[in-house]
C-alpha positions in Angstrom: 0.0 0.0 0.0 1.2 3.2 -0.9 0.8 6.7 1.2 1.0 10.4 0.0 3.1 12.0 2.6 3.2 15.3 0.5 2.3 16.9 -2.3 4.3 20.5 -3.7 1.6 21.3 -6.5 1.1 24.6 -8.2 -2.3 24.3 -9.3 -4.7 23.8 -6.1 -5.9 20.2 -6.7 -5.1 17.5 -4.9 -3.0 14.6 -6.7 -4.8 12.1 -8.6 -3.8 8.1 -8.6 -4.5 5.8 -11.7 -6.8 1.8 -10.7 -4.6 -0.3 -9.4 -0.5 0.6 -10.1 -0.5 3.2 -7.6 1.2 5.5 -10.3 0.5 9.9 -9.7 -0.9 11.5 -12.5 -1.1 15.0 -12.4 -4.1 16.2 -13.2 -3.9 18.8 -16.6 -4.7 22.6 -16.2 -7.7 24.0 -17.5 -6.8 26.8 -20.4 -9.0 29.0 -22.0 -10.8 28.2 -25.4 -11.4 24.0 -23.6 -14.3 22.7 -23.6 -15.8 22.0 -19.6 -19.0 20.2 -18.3 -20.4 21.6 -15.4 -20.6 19.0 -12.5 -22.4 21.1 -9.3 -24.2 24.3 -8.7 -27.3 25.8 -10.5 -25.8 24.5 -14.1 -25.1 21.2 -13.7 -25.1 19.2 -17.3 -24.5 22.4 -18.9 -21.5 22.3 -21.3 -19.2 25.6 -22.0 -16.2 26.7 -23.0 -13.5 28.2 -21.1 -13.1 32.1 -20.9 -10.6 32.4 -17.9 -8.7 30.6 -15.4 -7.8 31.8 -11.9 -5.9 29.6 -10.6 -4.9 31.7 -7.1 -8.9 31.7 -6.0 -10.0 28.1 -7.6 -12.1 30.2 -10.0 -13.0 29.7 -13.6 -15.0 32.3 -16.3 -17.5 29.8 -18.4 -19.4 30.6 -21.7 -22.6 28.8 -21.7 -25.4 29.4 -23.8 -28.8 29.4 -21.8 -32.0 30.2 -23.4 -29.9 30.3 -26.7 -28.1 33.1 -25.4 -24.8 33.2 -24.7 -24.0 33.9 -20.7 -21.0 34.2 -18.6 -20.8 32.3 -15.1 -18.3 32.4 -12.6 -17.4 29.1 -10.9 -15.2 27.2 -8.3 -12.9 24.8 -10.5 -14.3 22.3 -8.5 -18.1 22.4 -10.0 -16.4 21.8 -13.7 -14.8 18.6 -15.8 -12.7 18.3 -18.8 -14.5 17.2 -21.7 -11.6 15.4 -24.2 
């Protein structure tokens, strides 16, 4: 069994383990112009694109079109996921 005993990262999110090999993979940042699902909040299943990242305050500028207009939502990094 393996233990994290510390992790230095740069970009606020905890370390991530791949099934069964114990092996760290570091989770990619988010960039503007990606494509993100939103996971939690008032927009959940909504998909958007990334406007801005700020990565000091865990907060991330989203595009989403609602009522087939484009809108602007603020977010904690946490409520979003990569979409490939």
């Amino acid at each position: 069994m393996k233990t994290l005993v510390g992790y230095d990262g740069d970009d606020g999110e905890p370390p991530r383990f791949s099934g069964g090999g114990g092996i760290y993979e570091r989770p990619k940042p988010l960039g503007r112009g990606q494509a993100v699902r939103v996971v939690d909040g008032p927009f959940v299943g909504f998909v958007g694109i990334v406007d801005s990242v700020n990565q000091g305050k865990d907060k991330i500028r989203v595009r989403l079109s609602v009522a087939g207009r484009e809108t602007t939502v603020d977010l904690d990094l946490s409520q979003v996921e990569r979409l490939s």
